[in-house]
KOLKEPA-687126 format. One record per atom (N, C-alpha, C): residue in one letter; x negated, z negated, y negated. Coordinates in pm, whole numbers, padded with zeros to 5 digits, always signed. Each point is the difference from the previous one (the first is absolute). Layout:
N
aXZY;...
end
This chain:
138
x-00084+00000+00118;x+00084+00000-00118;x-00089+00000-00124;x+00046+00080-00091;x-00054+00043-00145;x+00048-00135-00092;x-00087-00008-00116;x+00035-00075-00092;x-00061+00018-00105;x+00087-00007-00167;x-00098+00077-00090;x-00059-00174-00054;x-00145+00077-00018;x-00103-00117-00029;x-00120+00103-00111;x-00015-00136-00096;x-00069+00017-00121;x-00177-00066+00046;x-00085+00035-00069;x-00127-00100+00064;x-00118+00027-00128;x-00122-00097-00017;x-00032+00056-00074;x-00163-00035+00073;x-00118+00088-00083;x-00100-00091+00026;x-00076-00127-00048;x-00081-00085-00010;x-00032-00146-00029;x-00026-00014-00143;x-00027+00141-00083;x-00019+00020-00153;x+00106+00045-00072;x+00135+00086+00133;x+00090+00051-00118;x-00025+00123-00012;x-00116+00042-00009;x-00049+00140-00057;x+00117+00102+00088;x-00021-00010+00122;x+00078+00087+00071;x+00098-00053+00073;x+00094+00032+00036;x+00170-00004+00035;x+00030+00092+00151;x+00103-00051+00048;x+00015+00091+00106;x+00175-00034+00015;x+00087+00129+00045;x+00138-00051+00001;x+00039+00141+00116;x+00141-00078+00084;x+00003+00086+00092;x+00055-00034+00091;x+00067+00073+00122;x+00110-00031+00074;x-00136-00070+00111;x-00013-00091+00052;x-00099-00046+00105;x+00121-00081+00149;x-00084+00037+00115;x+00024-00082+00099;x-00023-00164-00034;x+00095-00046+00089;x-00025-00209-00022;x-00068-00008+00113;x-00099+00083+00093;x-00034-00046+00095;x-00111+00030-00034;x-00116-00115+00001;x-00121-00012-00040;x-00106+00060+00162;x-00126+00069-00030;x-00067+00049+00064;x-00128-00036-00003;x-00077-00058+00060;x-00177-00003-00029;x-00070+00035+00098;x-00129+00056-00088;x-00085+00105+00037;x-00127-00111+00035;x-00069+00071+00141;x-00106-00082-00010;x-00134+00038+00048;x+00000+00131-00035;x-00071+00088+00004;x-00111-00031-00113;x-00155+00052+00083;x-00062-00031-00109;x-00011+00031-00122;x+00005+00118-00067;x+00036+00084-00118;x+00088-00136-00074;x+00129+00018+00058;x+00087-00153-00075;x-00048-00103-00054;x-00126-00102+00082;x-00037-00089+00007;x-00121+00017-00119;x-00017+00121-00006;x-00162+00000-00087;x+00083-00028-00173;x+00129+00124+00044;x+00087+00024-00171;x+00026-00122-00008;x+00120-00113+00052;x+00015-00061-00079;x-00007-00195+00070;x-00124-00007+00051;x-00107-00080+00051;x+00071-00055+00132;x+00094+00051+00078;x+00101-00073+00069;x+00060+00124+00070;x+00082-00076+00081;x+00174+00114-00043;x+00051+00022-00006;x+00044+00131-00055;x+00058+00086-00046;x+00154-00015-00036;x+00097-00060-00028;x+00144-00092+00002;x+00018+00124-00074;x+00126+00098+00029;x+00064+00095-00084;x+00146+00028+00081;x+00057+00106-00123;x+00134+00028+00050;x-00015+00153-00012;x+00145+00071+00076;x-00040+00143-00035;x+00104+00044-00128;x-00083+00046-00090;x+00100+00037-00106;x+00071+00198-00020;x-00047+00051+00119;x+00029+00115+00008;x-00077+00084-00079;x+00100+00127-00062;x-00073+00095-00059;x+00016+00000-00130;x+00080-00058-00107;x+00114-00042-00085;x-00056-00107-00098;x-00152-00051+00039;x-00038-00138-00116;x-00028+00020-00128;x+00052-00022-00078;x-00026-00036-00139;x-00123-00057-00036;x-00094+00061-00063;x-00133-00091-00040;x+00009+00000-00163;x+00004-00074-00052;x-00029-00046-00129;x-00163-00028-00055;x-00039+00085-00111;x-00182-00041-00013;x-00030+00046+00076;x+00026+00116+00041;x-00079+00090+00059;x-00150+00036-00055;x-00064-00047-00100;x-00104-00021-00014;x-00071-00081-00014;x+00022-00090+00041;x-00049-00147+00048;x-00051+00018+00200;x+00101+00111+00018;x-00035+00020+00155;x-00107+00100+00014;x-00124-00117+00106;x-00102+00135+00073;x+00041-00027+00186;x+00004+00187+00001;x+00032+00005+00148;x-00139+00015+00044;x-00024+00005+00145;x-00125-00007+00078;x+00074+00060+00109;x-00082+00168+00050;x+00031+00073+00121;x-00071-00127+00136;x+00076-00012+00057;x-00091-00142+00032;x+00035+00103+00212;x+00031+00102-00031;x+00008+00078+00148;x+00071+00143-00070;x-00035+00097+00127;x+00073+00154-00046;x+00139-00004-00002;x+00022-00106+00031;x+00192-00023+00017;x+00064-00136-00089;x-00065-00035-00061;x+00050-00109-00057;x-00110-00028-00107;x+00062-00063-00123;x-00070-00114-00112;x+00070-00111-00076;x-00114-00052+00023;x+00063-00163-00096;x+00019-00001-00143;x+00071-00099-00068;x-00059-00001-00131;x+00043-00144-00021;x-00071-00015-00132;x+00012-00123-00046;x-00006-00014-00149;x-00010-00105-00073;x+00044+00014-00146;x-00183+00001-00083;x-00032+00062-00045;x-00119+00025-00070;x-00003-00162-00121;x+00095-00089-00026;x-00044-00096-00109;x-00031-00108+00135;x+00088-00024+00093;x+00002-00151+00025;x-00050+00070+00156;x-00017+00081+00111;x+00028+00006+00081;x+00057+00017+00135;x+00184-00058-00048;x+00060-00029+00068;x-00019+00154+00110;x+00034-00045+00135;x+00040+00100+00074;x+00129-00005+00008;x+00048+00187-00042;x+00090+00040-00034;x+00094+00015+00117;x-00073+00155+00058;x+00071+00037+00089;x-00084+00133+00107;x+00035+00004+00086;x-00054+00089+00112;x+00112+00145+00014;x-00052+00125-00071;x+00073+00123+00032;x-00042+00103+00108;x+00084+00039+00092;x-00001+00100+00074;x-00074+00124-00090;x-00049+00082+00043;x-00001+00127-00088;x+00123+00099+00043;x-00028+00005+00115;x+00079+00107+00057;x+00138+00045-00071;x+00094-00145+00051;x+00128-00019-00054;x+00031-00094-00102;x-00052-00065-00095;x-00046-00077-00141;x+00057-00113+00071;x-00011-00066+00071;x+00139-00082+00051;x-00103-00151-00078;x+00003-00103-00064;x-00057-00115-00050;x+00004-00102+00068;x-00118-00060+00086;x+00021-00141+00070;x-00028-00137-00140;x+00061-00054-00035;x-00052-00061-00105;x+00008-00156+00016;x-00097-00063-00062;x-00022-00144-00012;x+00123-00106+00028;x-00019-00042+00058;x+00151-00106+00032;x-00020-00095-00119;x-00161-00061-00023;x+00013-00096-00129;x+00076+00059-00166;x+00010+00137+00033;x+00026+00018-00167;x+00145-00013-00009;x+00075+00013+00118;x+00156-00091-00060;x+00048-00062-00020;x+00076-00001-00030;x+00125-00164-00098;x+00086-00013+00122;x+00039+00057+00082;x+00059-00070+00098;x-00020+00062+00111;x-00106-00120+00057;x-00050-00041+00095;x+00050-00061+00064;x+00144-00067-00006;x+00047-00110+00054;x+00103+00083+00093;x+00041+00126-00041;x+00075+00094+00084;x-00083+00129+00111;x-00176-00046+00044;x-00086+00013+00052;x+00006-00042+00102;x-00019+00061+00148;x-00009-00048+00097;x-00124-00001+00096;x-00102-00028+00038;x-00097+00059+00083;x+00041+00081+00129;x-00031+00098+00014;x+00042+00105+00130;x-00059+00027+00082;x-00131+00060-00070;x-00116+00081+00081;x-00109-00045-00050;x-00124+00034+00119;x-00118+00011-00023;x-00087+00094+00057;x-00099+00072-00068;x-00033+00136+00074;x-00166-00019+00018;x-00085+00095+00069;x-00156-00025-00008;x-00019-00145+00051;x+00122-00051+00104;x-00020-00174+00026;x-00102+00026+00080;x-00093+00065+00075;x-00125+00004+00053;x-00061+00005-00079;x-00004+00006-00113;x-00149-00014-00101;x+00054-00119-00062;x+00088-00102+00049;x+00008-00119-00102;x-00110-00102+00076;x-00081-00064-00134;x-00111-00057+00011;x+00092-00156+00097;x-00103-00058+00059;x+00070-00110+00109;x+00039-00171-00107;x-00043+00029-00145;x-00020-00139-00064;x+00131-00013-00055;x+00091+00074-00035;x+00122-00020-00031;x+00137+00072+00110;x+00128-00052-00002;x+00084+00068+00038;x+00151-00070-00059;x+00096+00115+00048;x+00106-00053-00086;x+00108-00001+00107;x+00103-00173-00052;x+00066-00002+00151;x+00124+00055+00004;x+00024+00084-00076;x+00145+00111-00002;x+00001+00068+00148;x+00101+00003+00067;x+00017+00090+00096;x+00021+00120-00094;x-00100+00126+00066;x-00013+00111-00066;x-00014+00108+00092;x+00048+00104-00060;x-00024+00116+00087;x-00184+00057-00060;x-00063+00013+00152;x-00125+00033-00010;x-00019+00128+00009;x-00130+00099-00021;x-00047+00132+00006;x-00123+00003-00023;x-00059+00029+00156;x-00174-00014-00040;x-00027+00168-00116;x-00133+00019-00004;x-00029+00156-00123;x+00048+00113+00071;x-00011-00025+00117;x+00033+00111+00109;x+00155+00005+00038;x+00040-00088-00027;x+00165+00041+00003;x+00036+00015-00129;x-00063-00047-00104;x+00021+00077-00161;x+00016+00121-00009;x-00113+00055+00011;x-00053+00160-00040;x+00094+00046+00176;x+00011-00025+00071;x+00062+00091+00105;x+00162+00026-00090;x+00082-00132-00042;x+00122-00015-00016;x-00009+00107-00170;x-00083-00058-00083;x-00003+00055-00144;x-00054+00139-00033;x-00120-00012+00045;x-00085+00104-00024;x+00064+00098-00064;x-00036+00098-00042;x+00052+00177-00067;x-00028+00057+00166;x+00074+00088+00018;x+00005+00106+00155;x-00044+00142-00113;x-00080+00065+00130;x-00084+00130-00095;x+00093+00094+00111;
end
């Protein structure tokens, strides 16, 4: 289920607004862990997000199929875009309601480091059932 949600980053500079899933997803893949020291807690906001301060945002091709971005004053990590199909995985911290957030999934759970874990019953997906299930088909 969709829900429209507003978010911003930790300076303000940049904004994000947009129909998003309430079912929260984390990534724990290393790439994730390097961006934003941990991970990865986001929702999917589709193809449809509103960015505000769009020049406050630097993206990073961070793979041939995907880039991150984040806000050029403060940091914050923004959000993770598909290229292919623009579709926006974006920050679960930058919304105002969080309280209508649920934890769902977790993906790359073979690359989650052994010092933390989280006790949500969750649906799992090692990288290899990622990219089999997600991937682009040529």
């Amino acid at each position: 289920m969709k829900i429209s949600a507003k978010g911003q980053c930790l300076c303000g500079a940049v904004s994000v607004a947009g129909q998003v899933e309430q079912k929260v997803g984390v990534c724990h893949c290393s790439m994730c862990r390097q961006w934003v020291g941990g991970p990865f807690l986001a929702v999917d906001a589709g193809t449809e997000l509103t960015v505000t301060g769009e020049q406050n945002v630097e993206r990073f091709s961070s793979s041939d199929w995907a880039e991150r971005a984040f806000c050029k004053k403060c940091g914050s990590a923004l959000f993770y875009r598909l290229k292919q199909n623009n579709q926006h995985i974006v920050s679960a911290g930058l919304f105002d309601v969080s309280s209508d957030f649920s934890l769902d999934h977790q993906i790359f759970i073979d690359e989650k480091p052994h010092y933390y874990s989280f006790a949500n019953q969750t649906h799992n997906m090692t990288g290899a059932e990622v990219f089999a299930q997600f991937a682009p088909k040529e």
